[in-house]
C-alpha positions in Angstrom: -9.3 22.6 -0.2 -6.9 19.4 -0.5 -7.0 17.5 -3.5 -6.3 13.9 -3.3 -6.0 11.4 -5.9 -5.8 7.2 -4.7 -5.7 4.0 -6.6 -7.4 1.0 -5.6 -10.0 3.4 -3.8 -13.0 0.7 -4.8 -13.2 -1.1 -1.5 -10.9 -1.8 1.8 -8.8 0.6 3.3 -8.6 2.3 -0.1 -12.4 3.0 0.2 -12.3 4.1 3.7 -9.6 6.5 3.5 -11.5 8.0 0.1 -14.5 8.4 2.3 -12.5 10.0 4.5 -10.7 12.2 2.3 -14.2 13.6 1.2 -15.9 14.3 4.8 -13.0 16.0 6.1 -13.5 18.4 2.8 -10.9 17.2 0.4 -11.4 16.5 -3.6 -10.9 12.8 -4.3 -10.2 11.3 -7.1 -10.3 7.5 -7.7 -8.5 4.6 -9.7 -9.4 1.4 -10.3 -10.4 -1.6 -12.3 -13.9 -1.6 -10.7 -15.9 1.4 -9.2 -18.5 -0.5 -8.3 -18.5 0.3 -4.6 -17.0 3.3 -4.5 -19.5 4.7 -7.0 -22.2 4.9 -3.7 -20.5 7.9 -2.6 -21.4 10.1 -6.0 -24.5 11.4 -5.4 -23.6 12.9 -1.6 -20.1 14.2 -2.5 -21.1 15.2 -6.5 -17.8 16.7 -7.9 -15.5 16.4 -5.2 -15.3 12.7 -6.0 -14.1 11.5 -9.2 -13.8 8.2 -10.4 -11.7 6.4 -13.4 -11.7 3.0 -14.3 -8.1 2.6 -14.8 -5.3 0.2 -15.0 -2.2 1.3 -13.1 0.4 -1.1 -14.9 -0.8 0.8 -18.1 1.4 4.2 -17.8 -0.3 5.7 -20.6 -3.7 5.2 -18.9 -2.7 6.4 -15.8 -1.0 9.8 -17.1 -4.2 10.5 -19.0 -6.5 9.9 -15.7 -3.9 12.2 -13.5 -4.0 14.6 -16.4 -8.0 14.8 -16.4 -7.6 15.0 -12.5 -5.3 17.9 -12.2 -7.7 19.7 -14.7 -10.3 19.2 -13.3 -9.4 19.9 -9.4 -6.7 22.6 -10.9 -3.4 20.5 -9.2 -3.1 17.8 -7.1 -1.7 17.6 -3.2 -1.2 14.0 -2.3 -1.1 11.2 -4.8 -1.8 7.5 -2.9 -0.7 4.5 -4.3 -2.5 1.7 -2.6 -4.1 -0.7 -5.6 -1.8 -4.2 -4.8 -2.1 -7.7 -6.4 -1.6 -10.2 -3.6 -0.1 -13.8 -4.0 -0.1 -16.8 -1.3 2.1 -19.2 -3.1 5.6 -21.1 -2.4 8.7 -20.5 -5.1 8.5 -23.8 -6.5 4.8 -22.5 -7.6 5.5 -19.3 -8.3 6.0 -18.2 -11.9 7.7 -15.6 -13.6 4.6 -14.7 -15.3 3.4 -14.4 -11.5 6.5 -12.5 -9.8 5.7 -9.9 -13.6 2.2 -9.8 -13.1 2.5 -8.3 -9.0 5.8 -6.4 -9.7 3.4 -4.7 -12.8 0.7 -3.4 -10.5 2.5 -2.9 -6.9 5.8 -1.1 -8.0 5.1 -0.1 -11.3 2.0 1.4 -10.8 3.7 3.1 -7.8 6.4 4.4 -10.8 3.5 5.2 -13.3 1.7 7.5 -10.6 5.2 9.2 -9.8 6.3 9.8 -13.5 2.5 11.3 -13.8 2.1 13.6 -10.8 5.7 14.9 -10.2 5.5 17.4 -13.2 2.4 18.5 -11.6 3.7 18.9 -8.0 6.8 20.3 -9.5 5.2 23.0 -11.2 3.3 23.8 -7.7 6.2 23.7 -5.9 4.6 20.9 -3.1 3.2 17.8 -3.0 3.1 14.1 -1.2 3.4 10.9 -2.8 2.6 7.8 -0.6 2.8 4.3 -1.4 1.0 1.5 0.9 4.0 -0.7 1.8 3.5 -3.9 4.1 5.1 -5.6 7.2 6.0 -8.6 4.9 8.4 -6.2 3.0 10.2 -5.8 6.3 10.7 -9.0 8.0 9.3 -11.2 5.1 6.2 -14.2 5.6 6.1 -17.7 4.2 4.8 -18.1 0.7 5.1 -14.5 0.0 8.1 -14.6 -2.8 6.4 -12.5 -5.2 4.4 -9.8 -2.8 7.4 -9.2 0.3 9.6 -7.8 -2.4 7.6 -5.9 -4.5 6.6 -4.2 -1.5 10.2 -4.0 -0.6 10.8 -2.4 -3.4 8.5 -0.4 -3.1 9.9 1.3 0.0 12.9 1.8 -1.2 11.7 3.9 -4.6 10.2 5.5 -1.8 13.7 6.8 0.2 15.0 7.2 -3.7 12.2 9.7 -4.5 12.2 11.4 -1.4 16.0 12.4 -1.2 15.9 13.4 -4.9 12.3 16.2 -4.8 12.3 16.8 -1.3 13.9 20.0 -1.7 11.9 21.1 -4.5 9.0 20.8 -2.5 7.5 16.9 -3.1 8.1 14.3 -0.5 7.6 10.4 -0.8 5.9 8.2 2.5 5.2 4.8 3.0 2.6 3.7 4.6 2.4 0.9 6.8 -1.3 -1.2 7.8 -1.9 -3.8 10.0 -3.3 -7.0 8.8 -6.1 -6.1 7.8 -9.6 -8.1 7.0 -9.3 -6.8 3.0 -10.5 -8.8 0.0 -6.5 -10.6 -0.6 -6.2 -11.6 3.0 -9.9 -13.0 3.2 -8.5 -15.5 0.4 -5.7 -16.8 3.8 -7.7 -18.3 6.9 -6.5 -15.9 8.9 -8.6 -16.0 12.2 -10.4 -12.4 12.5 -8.8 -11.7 15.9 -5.8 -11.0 13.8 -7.3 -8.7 11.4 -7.9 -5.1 11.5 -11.2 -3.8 10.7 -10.3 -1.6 7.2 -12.5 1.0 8.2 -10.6 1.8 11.2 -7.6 1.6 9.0 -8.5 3.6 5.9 -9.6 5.9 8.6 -7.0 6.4 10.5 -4.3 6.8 7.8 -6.7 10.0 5.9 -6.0 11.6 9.1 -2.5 11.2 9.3 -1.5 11.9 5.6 -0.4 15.3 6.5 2.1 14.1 9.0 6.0 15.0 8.2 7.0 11.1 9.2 8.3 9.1 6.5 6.3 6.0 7.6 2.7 6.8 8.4 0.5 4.7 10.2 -3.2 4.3 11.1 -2.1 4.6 15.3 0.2 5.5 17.5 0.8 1.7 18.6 0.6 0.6 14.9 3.9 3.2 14.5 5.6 1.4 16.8 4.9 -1.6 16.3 6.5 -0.9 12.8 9.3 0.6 14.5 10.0 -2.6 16.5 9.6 -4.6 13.2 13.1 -2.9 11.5 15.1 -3.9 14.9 13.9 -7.8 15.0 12.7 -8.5 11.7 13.8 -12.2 11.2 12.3 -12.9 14.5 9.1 -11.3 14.0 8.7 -13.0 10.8 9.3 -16.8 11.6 6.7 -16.1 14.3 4.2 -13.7 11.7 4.6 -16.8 9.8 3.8 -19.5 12.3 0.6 -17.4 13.1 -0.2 -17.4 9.4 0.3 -21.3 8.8 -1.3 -22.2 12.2 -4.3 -20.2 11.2 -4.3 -21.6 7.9 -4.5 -24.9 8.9 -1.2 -26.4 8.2 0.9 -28.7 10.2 3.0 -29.2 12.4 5.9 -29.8 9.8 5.6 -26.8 8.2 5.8 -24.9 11.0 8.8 -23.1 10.7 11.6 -23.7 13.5 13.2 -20.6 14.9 16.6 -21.7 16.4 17.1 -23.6 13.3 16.8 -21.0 11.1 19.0 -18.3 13.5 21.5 -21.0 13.2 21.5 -20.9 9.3 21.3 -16.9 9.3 24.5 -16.9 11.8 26.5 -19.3 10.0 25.9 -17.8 6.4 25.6 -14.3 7.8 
């Protein structure tokens, strides 16, 4: 039996991959702030699910629900970071407080579940660690200066950790959704043609965890579409972020201007 611990398992993709997780047999263990949701599924899966209310920017808290997790399952196979805080806001109203407050929960928490689990995997000799990374952190959106990089950063802690455990037996993946109709993007008003339903996603990525790839998607033409992301990415995101502003509701000046800006990247490139 698999044994499977996820953050920000309450609702979204997080949920649906959790609900996954426990009908294809595994042991799941949850963390969040809220369990609200994720408490329905209790009383059918009994002790294969557990559930913690915990705060992943809080490395003590997250040590101690890992701990309890390991003890209680006896180890732990894959470790999923995938809580995120999301922000839609320029630079100019962006603060510092702000840029702490996402770095705190979507790469530290990604380093608080590492420093917690790798002892563990260690001692087992094998083990996955996968964070949930995002297009943005590849070809960048408008008014995401705080999210696009943590998630960057993100990725690359990702190629760090892998090169460093991989021979002892614990690997590091990304993975990367689609956008997806979640609580954070509901807050955008992102037309629902261009949103993913999460339960196909949250899905979709439970039954690919086990694949070898570094990046792990949902789908086959989600991978690729990725894939084609890293070999145009400034294109891809002047037009990602057209969509997003058009859909939005903004106008025509802040529409961002392709050639212009291809001009600007060539001449300061």
């Amino acid at each position: 039996m698999q044994r499977v611990l996820l953050s920000g398992g309450n609702q979204g993709i997080g949920y649906y991959m959790v609900s996954q997780f426990l009908h294809m047999g595994y042991q799941a263990a949850v963390f969040d702030l809220k369990l609200d949701h994720i408490s329905g599924l209790k009383e059918k899966y009994g002790d294969n699910l557990l559930m913690f209310e915990c705060d992943i920017s809080d490395p003590i808290a997250v040590a101690e629900c890992v701990n309890k997790t390991a003890a209680a399952f006896g180890g732990i196979d894959y470790a999923v970071q995938n809580a995120c805080k999301y922000m839609f806001a320029s630079l100019e109203d962006t603060t510092d407080e702000d840029f702490r407050s996402v770095f705190n929960v979507n790469f530290f928490g990604a380093v608080n579940i590492a420093r917690a689990v790798l002892p563990i995997m260690l001692k087992q000799g094998s083990g996955r660690i996968v964070y949930t990374c995002s297009s943005a952190s590849i070809t960048g959106y408008v008014y995401n200066d705080a999210y696009a990089p943590s998630k960057g950063a993100l990725e690359s802690l990702a190629k760090c950790l892998n090169i460093e455990y991989m021979k002892r037996g614990v690997t590091f993946h990304i993975m990367h959704p689609p956008l997806t109709d979640t609580g954070s993007i509901r807050t955008l008003s992102v037309r629902k043609g261009f949103k993913v339903d999460p339960a196909k996603v949250g899905i979709g990525l439970a039954k690919n965890i086990h694949k070898r790839n570094f990046i792990i998607c949902h789908s086959l033409p989600q991978y690729i579409w990725i894939k084609m992301l890293y070999m145009f990415p400034i294109g891809f995101g002047i037009a990602a972020s057209n969509m997003i502003l058009r859909s939005a509701g903004y106008g025509s000046s802040e529409l961002i201007r392709y050639k212009t800006a291809k001009k600007t990247v060539d001449k300061n490139g």
